[in-house]
Structures are given as structure tokens and as C-alpha cells.
C-alpha positions in Angstrom: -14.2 26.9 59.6 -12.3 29.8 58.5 -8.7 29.5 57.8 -6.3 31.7 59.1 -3.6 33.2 56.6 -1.4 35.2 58.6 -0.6 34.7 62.1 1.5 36.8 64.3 3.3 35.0 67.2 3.4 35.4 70.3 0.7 36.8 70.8 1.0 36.4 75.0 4.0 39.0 75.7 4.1 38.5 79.6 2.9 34.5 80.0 4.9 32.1 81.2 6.6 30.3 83.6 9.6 31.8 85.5 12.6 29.7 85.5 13.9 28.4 89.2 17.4 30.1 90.7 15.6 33.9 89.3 16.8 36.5 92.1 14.8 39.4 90.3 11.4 38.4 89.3 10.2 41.6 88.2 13.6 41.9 85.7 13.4 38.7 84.4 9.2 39.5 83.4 10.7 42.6 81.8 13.3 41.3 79.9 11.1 38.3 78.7 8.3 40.9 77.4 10.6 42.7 76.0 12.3 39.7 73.6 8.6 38.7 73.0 7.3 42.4 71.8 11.0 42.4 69.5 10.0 39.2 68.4 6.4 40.2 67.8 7.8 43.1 65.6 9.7 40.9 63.7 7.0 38.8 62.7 4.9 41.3 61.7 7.3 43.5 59.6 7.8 39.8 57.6 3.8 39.7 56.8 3.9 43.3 56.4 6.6 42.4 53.5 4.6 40.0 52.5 1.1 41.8 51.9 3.2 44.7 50.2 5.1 42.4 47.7 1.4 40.8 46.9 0.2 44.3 46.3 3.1 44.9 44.1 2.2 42.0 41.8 -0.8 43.0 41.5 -0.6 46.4 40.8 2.3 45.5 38.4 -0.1 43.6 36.0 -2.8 45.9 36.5 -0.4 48.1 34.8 0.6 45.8 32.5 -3.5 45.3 31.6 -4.0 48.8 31.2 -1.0 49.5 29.2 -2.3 46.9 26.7 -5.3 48.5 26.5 -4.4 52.0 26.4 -2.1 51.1 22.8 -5.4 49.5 21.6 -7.1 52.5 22.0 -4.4 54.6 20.3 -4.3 52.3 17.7 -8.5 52.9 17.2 -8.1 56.3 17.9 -6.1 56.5 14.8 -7.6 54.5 12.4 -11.1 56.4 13.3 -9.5 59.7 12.5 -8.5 58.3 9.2 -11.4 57.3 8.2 -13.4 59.4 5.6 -17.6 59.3 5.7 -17.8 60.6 1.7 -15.5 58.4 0.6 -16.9 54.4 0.2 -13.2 52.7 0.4 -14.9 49.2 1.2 -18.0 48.0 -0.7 -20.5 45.7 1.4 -19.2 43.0 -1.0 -15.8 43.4 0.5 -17.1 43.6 3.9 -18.6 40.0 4.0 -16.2 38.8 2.6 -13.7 39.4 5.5 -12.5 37.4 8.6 -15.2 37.9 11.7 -13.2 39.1 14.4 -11.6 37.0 16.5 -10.4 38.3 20.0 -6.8 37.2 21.2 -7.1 37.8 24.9 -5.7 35.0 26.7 -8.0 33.9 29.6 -6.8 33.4 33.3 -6.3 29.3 33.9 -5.6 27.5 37.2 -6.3 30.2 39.3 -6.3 28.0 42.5 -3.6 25.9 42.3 -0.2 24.9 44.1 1.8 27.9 42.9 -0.5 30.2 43.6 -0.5 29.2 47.1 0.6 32.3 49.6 3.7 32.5 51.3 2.1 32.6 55.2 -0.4 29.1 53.6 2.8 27.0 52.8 4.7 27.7 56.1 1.3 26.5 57.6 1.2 23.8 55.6 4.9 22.5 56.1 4.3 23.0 59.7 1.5 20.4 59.8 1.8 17.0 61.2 2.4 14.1 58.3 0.0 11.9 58.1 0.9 8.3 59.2 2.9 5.7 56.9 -0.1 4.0 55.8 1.4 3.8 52.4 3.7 0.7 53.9 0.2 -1.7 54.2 -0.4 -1.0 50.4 1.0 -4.4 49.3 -1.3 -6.1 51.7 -4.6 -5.0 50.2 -6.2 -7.7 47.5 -7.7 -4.7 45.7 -4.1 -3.3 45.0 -5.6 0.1 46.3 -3.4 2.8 48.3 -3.9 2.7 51.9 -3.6 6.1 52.5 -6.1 7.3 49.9 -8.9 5.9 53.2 -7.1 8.3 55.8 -6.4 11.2 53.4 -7.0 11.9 50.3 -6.5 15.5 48.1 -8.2 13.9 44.8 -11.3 12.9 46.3 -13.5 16.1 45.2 -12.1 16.3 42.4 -13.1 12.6 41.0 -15.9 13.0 42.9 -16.6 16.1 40.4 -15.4 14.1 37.7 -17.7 11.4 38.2 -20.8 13.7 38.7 -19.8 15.5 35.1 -19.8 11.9 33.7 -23.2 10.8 34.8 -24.7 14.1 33.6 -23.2 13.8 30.3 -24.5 10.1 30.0 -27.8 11.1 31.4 -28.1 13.8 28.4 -26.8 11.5 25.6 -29.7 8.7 26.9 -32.0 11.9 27.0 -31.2 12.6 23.4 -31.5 8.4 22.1 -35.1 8.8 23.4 -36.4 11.9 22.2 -34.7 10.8 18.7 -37.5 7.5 19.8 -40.5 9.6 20.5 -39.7 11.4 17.4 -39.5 8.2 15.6 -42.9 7.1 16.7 -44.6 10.4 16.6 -43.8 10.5 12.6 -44.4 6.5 12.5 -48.0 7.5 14.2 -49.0 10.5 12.2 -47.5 10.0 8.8 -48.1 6.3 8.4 -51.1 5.2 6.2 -50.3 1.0 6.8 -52.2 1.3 10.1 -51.2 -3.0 10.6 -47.3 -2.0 10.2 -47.8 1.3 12.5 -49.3 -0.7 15.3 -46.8 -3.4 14.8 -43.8 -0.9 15.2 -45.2 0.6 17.8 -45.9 -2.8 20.2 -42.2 -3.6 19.3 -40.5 0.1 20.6 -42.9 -0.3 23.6 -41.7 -4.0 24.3 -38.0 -3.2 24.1 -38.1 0.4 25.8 -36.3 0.6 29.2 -38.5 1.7 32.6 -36.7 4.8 33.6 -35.6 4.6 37.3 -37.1 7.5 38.9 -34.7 9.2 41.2 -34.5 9.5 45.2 -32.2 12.3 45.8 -31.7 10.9 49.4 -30.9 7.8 49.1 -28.3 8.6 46.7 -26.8 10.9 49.0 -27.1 8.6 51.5 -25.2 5.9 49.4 -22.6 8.5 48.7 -21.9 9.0 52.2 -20.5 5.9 52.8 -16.7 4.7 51.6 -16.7 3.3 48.3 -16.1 -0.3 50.1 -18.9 -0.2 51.9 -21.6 1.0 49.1 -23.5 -1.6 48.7 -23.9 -3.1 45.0 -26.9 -2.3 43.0 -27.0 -5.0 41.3 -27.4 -7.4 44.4 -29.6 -5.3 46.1 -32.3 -3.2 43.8 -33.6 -0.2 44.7 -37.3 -0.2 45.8 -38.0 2.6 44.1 -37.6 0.5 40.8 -40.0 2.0 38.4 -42.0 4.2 40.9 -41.8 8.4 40.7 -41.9 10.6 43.7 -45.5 10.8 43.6 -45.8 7.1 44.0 -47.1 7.0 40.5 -45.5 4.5 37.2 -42.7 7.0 35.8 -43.9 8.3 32.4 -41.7 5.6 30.2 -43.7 2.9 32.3 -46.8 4.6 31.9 -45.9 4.3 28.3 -45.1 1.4 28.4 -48.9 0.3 29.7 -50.8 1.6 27.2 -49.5 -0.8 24.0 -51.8 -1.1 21.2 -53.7 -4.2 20.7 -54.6 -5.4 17.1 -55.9 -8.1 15.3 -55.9 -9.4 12.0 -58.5 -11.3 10.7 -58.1 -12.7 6.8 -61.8 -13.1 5.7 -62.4 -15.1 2.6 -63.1 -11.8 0.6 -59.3 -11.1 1.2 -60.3 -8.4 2.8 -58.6 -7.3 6.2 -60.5 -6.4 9.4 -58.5 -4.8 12.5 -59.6 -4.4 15.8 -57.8 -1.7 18.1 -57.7 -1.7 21.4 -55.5 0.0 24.6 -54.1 -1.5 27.3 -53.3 -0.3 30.4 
């Protein structure tokens, strides 16, 4: 739904009711569309302000931004016409040896926020009914939550963001624990010559390794789509999805996790050791 920044009122000159006792009708419409165009005027020489003092700012750091740059430039201008190609002032030794550049512009932070709200956005705003004194229940609640976070709440994306930026960053460190694993076990596999103690290690990773729960992108959206009362726990009620992928298949850590390497040791009275190998899964 779009939101409208600037709006010019009245914008019906000639409605409306006329009031009882009038004598001359066609006056009284007159004079009434005429206070309503003088009003209409008024309003929009105040936006008109408005938009011109916005395009003022702006065009008042643009100049600010170029002037900047422009004493940059002079500043390069003269330096390059100082410089002299026959003459080697700065060996390469010298040249390393120096600070990399290191640029000082200042970049633009909270862009959106509430001081760069417009003019026309706040009177809008401050003409908006309050929301009701839910706050007063607040004491009544066991989980010492606000009441009127449920009716409204302006922090909700935002820890909603916040939350999604978590889980992605958890998800990567876990991604990182097991490739370190699989690295683990691919240099346990191919550079280990005690095939007993390799098959060993490897039985152990496998037994201890976590099933990764494939994802359903609906049903988490699903979940989120309820209040965060009424999500119901995971760990009461497990997702049937436990250890399957989308294709209905074991996810690949389970499928790992099937084919462990059998062994057997036999101690013969030669002292000599016999293993067997097989796969499971």
C-alpha cells in the first residue's frame, strides 16, 4: 500500500451541507468555495516550502561534496605537475616501504531513521490514533512480557532480522566444525598406515556425529507465522522430517553415518593379526 507523503486538504471546494436559517444559497456556496480554495492555497504554498527547503539541503551538500573534491583534485593537479620523469626521487625500496593508502571518506549511516523522517510523515504520524493502554495489563502477565508488544510492535522486524543473522551465523560456524571433521578423517583415511587404529577412529566419529535435520522451508514459515506464544515447542513435538531430505532420501550425514566400517581382530597364535573389513549400510 503506498503511502501518501503530502496531502493537500480540502480537496472538495463546493461539498457540504448548508447550514439551516441561509437566506442566500447561492452566496453562502460562493463564499464557502472561496475560504476552501484560500485554504487549499495555503496548504499547498506550506508543501511547496517544504519540497524547496528539501531541495535546498540537498543541493547544499552536493555542493559541499563537490567542493571537497574539486580541492582534491587541485591538490593532484599540483603535485603531478611537480613531478619530474628523469629524475628517480623515490627508489622502489622506498616505495614499499610506505603506508598503503587508506581512504578517509566517512560513509552515510542511519539513512532511515527517526530524524530523517519528513516534515508532511510526522504531522501524519502525530495525527494517528494511539494505540490502546494495553501497557496497564503488563503486571498481570506471568511471563513479565509487555502487553502492547502483541497489538503493536516497531521492534518486531528488526529482531526478527536479528534473529535470522544469528541462525545464519551459527549455521556457518557448525558448517565449519564439520568440514574441519571430514578433513580430519580424510587425512586419518589416506595418510594412516595402522589400518586397526584408522578403522577404529573412524567407527567412533561416525557413532558420535549428529544427523543433520534436513530443512522444510514451509513449515518453518509456517511456524513463524504464528505468535511466539503459540509456536509450538520442538522439543515436545519433533519434526517428521527428522533425518529425511527433500527428496525423501537419508540426508548425507545419515547416509554417512550408514556405511561404518566393520573390522575384526583376530590374535592367531603366530601373533600375527588378521582383519576383516566390511561396510555397512
Amino acid at each position: 500500500m503506498p503511502l501518501v507523503k503530502r496531502n493537500i486538504e480540502p480537496r472538495h471546494l463546493c461539498r457540504g451541507a448548508l447550514p439551516d436559517g441561509v437566506t442566500s444559497e447561492l452566496e453562502c456556496v460562493t463564499n464557502s468555495t472561496l475560504a476552501a480554495i484560500i485554504k487549499q492555497l495555503g496548504g499547498l504554498s506550506r508543501h511547496a516550502e517544504d519540497i524547496f527547503g528539501e531541495l535546498f539541503n540537498e543541493a547544499n551538500s552536493f555542493y559541499l561534496r563537490m567542493s571537497s573534491l574539486q580541492e582534491r583534485v587541485d591538490q593532484l593537479a599540483v603535485k603531478v605537475t611537480q613531478l619530474d620523469s628523469t629524475v628517480e626521487e623515490v627508489s622502489l625500496q622506498d616505495i614499499n616501504m610506505r603506508k598503503a593508502f587508506k581512504s578517509s571518506t566517512i560513509q552515510d549511516q542511519q539513512v532511515v531513521s527517526r530524524t530523517s523522517v519528513p516534515n508532511p510523515v510526522v504531522e501524519m504520524y502525530h495525527r494517528c490514533d494511539k494505540p490502546p493502554p494495553l501497557n496497564i495489563l503488563s503486571p498481570y502477565r506471568d511471563d513479565k512480557k509487555d502487553a502492547l508488544k502483541f497489538y503493536t510492535d516497531p521492534s518486531y522486524f528488526f529482531n526478527l532480522w536479528k534473529e535470522k543473522m544469528l541462525q545464519a551465523t551459527e549455521d556457518k560456524r557448525k558448517e565449519k566444525r564439520r568440514q574441519k571433521v571430514w578433513m580430519s578423517i580424510t587425512y586419518i583415511i589416506h595418510h594412516s598406515k595402522d589400518i586397526i587404529f584408522r578403522n577404529l577412529y573412524l567407527s567412533v566419529v561416525f557413532t558420535f556425529l549428529k544427523v543433520r535435520k534436513a530443512r522444510n522451508r514451509r513449515q518453518e514459515w509456517n511456524v513463524l507465522a504464528y505468535d511466539k506464544e503459540f509456536r509450538p515447542d520442538p522439543r515436545l513435538t519433533p519434526s517428521p522430517y527428522h533425518g529425511m531430505s527433500s527428496e525423501g532420501s537419508l540426508s548425507p550425514d545419515s547416509r554417512y553415518t550408514h556405511k561404518l566400517v566393520n573390522w575384526e581382530y583376530t590374535h592367531t597364535q603366530g601373533h600375527k593379526h588378521t582383519c576383516r573389513f566390511s561396510a555397512l549400510g
